[in-house]
LOTORDO-388441 format. One record per residue (C-alpha): residue in one letter; x, y, z. Coordinates in steps of 0.25 Angstrom, whole numbers, always signed. Each point is the difference from the previous one (the first is absolute). Layout:
N
['A',[X,Y,Z]];
...
END
This chain:
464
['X',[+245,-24,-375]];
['X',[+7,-14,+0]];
['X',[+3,-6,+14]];
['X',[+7,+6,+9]];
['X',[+15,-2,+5]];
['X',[+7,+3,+9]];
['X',[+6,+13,+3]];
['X',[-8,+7,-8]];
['X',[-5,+14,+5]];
['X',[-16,-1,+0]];
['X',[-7,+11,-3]];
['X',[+12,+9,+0]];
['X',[+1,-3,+18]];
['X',[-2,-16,+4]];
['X',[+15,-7,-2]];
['X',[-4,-15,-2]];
['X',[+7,-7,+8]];
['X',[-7,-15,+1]];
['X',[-12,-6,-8]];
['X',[-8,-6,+13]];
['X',[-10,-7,-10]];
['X',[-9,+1,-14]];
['X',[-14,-3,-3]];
['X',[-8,-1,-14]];
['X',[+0,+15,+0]];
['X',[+10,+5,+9]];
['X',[+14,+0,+7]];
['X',[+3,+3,+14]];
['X',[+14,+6,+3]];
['X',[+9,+5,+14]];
['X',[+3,+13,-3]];
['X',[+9,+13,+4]];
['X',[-10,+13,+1]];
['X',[+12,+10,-4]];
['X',[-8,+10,+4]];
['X',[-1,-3,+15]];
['X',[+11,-10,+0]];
['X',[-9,-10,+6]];
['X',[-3,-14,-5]];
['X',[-14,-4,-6]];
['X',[-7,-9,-8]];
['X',[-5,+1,-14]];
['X',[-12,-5,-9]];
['X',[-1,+0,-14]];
['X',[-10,-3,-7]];
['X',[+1,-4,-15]];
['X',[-11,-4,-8]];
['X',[+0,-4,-12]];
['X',[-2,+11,-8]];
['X',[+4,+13,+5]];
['X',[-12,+7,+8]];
['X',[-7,+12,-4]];
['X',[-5,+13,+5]];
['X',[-13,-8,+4]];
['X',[+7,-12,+5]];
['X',[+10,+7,+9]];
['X',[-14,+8,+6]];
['X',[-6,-12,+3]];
['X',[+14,-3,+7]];
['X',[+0,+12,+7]];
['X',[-16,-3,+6]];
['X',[+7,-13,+5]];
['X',[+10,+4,+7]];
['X',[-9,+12,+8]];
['X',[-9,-9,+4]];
['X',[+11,-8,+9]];
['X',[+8,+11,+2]];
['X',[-7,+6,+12]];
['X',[-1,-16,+6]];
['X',[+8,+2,+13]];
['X',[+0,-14,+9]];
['X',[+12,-6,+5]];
['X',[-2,-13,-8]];
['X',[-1,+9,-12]];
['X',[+12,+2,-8]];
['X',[-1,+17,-2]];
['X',[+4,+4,-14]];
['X',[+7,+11,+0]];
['X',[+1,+7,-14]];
['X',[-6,-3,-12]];
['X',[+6,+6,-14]];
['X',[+2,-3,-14]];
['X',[+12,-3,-9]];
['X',[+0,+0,-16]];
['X',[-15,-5,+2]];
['X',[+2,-12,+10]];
['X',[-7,+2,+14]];
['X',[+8,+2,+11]];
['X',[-3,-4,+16]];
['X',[+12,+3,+10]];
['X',[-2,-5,+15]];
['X',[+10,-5,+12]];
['X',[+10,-10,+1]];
['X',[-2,-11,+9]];
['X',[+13,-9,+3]];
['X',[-5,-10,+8]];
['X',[-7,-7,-13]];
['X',[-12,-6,-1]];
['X',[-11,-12,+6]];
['X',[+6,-9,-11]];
['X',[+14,-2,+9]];
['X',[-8,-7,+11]];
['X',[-7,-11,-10]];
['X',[+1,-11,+8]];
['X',[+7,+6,+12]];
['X',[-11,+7,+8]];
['X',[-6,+0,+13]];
['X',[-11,-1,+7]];
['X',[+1,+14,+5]];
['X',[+6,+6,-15]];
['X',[-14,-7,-6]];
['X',[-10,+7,+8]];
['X',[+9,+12,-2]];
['X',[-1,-2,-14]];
['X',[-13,-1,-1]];
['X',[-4,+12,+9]];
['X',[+8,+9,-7]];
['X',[-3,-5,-15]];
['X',[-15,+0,+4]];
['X',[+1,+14,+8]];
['X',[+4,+7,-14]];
['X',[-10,-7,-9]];
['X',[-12,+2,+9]];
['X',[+5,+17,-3]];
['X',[+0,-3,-13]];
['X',[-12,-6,-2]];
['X',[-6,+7,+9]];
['X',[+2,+12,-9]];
['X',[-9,+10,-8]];
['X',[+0,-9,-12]];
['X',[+6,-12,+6]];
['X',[+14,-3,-4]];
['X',[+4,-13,-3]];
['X',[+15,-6,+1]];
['X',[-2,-11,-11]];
['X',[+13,-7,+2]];
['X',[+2,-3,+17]];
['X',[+13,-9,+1]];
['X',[+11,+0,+8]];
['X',[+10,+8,-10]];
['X',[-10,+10,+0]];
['X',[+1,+3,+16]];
['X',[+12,+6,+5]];
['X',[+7,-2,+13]];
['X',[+3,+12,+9]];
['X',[+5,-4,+12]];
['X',[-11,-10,+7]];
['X',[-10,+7,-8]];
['X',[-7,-4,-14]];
['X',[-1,+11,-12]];
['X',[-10,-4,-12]];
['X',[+6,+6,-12]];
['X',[-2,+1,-16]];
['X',[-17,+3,+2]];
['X',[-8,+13,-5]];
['X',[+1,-5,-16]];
['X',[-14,-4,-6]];
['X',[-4,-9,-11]];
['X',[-2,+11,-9]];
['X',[+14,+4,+2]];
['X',[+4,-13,-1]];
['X',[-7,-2,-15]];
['X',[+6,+13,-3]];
['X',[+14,-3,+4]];
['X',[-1,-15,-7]];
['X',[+5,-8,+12]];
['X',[+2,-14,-4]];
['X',[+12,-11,+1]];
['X',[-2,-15,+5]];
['X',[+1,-2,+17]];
['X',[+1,+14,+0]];
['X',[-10,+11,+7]];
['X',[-12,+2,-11]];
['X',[-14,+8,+0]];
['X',[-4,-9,+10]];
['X',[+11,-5,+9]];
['X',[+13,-8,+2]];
['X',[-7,-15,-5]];
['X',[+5,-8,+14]];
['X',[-8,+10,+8]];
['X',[-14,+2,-9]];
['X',[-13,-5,+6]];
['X',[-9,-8,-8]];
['X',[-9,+10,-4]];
['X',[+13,+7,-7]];
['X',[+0,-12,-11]];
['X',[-16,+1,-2]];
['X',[-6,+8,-11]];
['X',[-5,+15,+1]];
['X',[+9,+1,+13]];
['X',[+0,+13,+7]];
['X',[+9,+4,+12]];
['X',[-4,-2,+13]];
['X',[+6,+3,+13]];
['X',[-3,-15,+4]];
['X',[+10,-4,-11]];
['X',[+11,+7,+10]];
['X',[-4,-8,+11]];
['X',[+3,-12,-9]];
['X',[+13,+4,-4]];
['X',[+4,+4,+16]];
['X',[-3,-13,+4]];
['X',[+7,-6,-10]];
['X',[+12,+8,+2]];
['X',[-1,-2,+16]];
['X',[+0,-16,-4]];
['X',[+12,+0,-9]];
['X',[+5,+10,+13]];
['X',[-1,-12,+10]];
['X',[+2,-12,-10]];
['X',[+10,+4,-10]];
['X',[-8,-4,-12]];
['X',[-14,+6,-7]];
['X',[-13,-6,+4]];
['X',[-2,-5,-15]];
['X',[+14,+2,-5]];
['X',[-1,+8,-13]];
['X',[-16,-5,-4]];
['X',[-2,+11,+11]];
['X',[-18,+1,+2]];
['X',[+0,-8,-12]];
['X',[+1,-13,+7]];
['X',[-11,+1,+8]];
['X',[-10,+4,-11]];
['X',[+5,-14,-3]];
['X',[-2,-6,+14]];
['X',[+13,+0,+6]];
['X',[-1,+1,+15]];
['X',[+8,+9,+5]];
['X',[+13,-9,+6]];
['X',[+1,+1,+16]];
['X',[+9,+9,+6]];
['X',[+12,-3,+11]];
['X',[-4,-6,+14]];
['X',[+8,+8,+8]];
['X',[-8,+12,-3]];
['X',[-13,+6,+8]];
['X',[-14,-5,-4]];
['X',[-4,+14,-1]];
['X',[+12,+4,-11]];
['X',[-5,-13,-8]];
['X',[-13,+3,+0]];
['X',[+1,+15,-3]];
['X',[+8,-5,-11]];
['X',[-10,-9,-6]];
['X',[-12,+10,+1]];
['X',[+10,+9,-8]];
['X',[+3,-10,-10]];
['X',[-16,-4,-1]];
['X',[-5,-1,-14]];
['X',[-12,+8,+1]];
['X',[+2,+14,+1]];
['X',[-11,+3,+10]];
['X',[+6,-9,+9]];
['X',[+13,+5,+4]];
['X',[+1,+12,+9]];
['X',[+3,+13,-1]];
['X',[+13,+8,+2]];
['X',[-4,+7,+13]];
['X',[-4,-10,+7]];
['X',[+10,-8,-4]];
['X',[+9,+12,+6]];
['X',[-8,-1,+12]];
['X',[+2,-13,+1]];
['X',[+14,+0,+0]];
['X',[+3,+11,+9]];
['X',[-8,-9,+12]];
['X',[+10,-12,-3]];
['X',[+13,+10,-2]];
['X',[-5,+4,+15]];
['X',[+1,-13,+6]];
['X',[+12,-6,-9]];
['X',[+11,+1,+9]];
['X',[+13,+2,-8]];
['X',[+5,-14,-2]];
['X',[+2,-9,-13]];
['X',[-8,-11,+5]];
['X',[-14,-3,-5]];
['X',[-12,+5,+8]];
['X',[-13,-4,+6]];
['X',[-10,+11,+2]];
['X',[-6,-2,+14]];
['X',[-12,+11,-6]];
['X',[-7,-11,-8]];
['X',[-6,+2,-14]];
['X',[-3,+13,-5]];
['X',[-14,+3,-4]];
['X',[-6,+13,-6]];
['X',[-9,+3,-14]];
['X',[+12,+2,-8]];
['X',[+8,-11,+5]];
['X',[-4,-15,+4]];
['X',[+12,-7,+4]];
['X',[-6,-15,+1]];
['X',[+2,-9,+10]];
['X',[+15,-3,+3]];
['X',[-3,-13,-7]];
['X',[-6,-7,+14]];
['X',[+4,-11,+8]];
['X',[-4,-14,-1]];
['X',[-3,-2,+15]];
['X',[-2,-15,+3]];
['X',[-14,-5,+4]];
['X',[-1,-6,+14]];
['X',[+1,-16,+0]];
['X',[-13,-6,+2]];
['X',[-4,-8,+12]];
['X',[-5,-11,-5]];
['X',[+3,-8,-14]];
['X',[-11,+4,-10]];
['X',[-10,-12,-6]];
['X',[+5,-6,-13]];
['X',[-15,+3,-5]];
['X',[+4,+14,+2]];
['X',[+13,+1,-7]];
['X',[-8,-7,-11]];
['X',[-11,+10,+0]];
['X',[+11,+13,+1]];
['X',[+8,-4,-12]];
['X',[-14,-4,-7]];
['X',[-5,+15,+1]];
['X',[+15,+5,-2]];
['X',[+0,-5,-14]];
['X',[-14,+4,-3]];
['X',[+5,+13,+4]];
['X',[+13,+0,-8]];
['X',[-10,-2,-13]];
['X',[-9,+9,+2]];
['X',[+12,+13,+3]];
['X',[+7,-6,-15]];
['X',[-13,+2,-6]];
['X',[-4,+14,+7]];
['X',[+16,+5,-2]];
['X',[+0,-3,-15]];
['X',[-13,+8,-3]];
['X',[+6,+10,+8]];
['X',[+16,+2,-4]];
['X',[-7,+3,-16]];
['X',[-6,+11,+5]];
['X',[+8,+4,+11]];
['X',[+9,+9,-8]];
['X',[-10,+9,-5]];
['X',[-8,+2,+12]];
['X',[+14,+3,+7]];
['X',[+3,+12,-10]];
['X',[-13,+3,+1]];
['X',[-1,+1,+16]];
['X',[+13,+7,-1]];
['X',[-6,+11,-9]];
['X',[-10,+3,+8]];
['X',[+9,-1,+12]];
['X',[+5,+12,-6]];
['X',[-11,+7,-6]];
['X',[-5,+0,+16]];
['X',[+11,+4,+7]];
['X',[+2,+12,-13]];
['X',[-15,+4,+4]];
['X',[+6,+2,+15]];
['X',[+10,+8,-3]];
['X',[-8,+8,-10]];
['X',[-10,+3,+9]];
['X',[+9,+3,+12]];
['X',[+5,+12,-9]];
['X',[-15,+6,-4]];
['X',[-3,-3,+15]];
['X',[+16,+8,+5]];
['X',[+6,+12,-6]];
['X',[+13,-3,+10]];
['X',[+9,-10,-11]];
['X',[-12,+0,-9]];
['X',[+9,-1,-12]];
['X',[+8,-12,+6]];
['X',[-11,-7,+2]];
['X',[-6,+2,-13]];
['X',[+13,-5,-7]];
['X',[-2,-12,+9]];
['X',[-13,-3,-6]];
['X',[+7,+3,-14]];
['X',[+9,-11,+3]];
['X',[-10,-11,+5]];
['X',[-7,+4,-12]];
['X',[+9,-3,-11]];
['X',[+4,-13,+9]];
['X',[-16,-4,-2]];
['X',[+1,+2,-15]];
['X',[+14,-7,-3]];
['X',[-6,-13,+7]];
['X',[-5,-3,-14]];
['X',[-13,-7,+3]];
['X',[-11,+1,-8]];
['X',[-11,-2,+10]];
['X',[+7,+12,+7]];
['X',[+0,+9,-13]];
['X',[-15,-4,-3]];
['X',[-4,+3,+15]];
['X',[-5,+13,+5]];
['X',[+10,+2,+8]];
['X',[+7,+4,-14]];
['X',[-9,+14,-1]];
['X',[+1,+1,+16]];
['X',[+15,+4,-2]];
['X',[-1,+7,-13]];
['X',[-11,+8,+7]];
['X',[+8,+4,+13]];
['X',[+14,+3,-12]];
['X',[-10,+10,-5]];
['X',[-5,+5,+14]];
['X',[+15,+1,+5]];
['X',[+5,+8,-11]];
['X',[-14,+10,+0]];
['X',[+4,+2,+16]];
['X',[+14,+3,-4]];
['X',[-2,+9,-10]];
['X',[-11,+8,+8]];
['X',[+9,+0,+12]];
['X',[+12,+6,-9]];
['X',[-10,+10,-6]];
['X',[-4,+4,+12]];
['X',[+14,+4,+5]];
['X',[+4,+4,-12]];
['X',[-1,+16,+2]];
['X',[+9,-2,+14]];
['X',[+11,-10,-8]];
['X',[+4,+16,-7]];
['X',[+2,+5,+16]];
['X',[+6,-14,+8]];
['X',[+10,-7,-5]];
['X',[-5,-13,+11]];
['X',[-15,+3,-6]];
['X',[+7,-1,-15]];
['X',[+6,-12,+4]];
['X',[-12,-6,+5]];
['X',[-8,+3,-13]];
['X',[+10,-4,-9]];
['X',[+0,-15,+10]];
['X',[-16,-1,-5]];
['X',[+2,+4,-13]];
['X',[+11,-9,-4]];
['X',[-9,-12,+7]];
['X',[-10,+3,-10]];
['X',[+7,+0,-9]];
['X',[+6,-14,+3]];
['X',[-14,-5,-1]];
['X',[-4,+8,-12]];
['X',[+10,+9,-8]];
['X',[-9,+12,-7]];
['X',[+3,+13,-5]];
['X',[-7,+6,+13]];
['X',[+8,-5,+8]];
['X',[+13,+2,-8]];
['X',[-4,+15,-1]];
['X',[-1,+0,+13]];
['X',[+13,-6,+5]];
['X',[+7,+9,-12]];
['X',[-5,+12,+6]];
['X',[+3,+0,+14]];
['X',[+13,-11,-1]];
['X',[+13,+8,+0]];
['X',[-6,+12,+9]];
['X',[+8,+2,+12]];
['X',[-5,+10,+11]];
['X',[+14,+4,+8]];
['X',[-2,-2,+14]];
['X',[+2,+13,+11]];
END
């Protein structure tokens, strides 16, 4: 199939009526269902090479696993079909456009509503059983509905990705839009991680209130290369910039994640009043395990005069240890800046090794949301390995987490055995065995679980 024009009648049903935009591997057109006369928008996807049975399966796995995805800041897809071999995603059509109309142009009050919303719908997302991972946060990519905010184009993987061979210079790739990558995205042996999300919210939310990228097109790049990030508008709160900046953090460990960041919002949205002027949160720095917002850059209070004018031997003896001082901190900081690198990814990985032993253990210790919190520890764990550092890999904490992998997916599997008659009875009990025995399969893909997810997948019990 060649691109599409318009007018054409898709799939025998969707009159194309506008092209709304294109990727590597896809057009996105305003369409007229002339079915149920209403009026929709299209995706196409078209690969490379025309897809086969396996290729559209695979397709088909995708889309079921953000089908069922209901929150507000979700866009809900609505049909999913095929045509001549190309994939096919239908969904609503929002008028109001998207985040990208306020580049440059947003308040105080639109930001923080920016952010809550955008954050709100990737904590479900990441939140879920595997976690799903956006991959490409920016403005264009969140639609306007009213005073809301609606993420859209999320759900497809890597795999998928490879598969439909995505590609095009400055446009969306395996790993992202380039101007919203972190720095981990232009390291070797990169794996997605839901902090890379965070990176690309808070450089969305910064070209939102400043009208330009944080790192123009260079995008996480830059600060692999040292670039600091460059400061953000003074007629802004201290609390947005500094959310901002922990977002925009170039270790992944440091930035926070989307709940709280959603939490943290929803207190500001409470006490913004509805204004276009810049706020000052009477509330006072935000502090919890997650999230750390420093200091609000601290004020220089002056010290009291003294009384009396101080000795000239004094002064002579001040400035004396002053510069002994000074030589000695030159010294100790160039021995330490060397090595400093390296124990920071190494701190970070174990940052995350700790918090994934938490969570992990909260689930052994918790059957209520015992999955979510073993996909949390899933998470932190793959966060640990990606720092790359090869004190980290050498350590024990290496087989700590390839132990409590092996342990998840043994509990899992005995839980889902163990229900497994009742999943032929219950259609909620089959549900909740299919839940472990897909998450055990995430952590190790065997022909026992597969059986196992083969036999009891498309049963459905009708209800009374």
């Amino acid at each position: 199939m060649s691109r599409l024009q318009k007018d054409y009648l898709f799939d025998g049903r969707y009159k194309l009526l506008k092209k709304l935009g294109e990727g590597g591997f896809s057009e996105v057109w305003l369409v007229e269902d002339t079915s149920a006369q209403l009026t929709l928008v299209l995706k196409v996807f078209l690969p490379t090479a025309q897809l086969d049975e396996s290729g559209i399966e695979m397709f088909r796995q995708e889309f079921a696993l953000v089908y069922n995805l209901n929150h507000p800041n979700l866009l809900k897809y609505t049909y999913f079909g095929v045509c001549v071999g190309h994939p096919y995603l239908v969904m609503p059509y929002y008028n109001s456009g998207s985040a990208e109309d306020l580049l440059g142009n947003c308040t105080e009050r639109k930001a923080w509503q920016f952010l809550h919303d955008v954050a709100s719908g990737l904590a479900c997302m990441h939140e879920h059983q595997p976690p799903i991972i956006h991959q490409d946060i920016k403005p264009a990519n969140v639609l306007l509905d009213g005073s809301s905010y609606i993420i859209t184009d999320f759900g497809i993987s890597s795999n998928v990705r490879h598969m439909l061979g995505e590609g095009g210079e400055g446009k969306s790739t395996v790993q992202g839009t380039r101007p919203y990558m972190p720095p981990e995205k232009f390291q070797r042996n990169q794996i997605p991680l839901v902090a890379s999300d965070i990176w690309a919210l808070g450089a969305s939310l910064y070209e939102m209130i400043t009208g330009r990228l944080p790192f123009g097109g260079k995008g996480g790049e830059a600060q692999l290369a040292g670039e600091e990030i460059p400061p953000l508008p003074s007629n802004y709160s201290e609390d947005l910039k500094e959310i901002i900046m922990q977002c925009l953090a170039p270790m992944p460990g440091e930035r926070p994640f989307a709940s709280d960041l959603e939490r943290f919002a929803a207190e500001h949205l409470a006490q913004i009043p509805y204004t276009s002027g810049s706020i000052h949160p009477s509330n006072g720095p935000f502090n919890s395990s997650s999230i750390h917002v420093k200091s609000q850059y601290g004020v220089n209070q002056q010290s009291p005069a003294p009384s009396t004018k101080p000795k000239k031997n004094m002064i002579i003896g001040i400035a004396a240890g002053a510069c002994v001082f000074v030589a000695v901190l030159i010294i100790v900081l160039f021995s330490v800046l060397g090595k400093s690198s390296k124990k920071n990814q190494y701190e970070n990985a174990v940052a995350f090794y700790r918090r994934g032993a938490q969570s992990y253990q909260q689930g052994v210790n918790n059957t209520q949301g015992q999955l979510a919190k073993f996909s949390r520890a899933i998470v932190l764990f793959d966060s640990a390995q990606s720092c790359n550092n090869a004190e980290f890999r050498e350590s024990v904490y290496m087989d700590s987490i390839n132990t409590m992998r092996g342990q998840m997916y043994d509990y899992c599997l005995t839980e889902a055995k163990k229900n497994y008659s009742g999943a032929f009875l219950e259609n909620g009990l089959r549900q909740n065995v299919l839940n472990y025995l897909k998450f055990a399969k995430s952590i190790n893909n065997t022909n026992e679980v597969n059986t196992l997810i083969d036999s009891i997948q498309y049963i459905y019990i009708p209800e009374d």
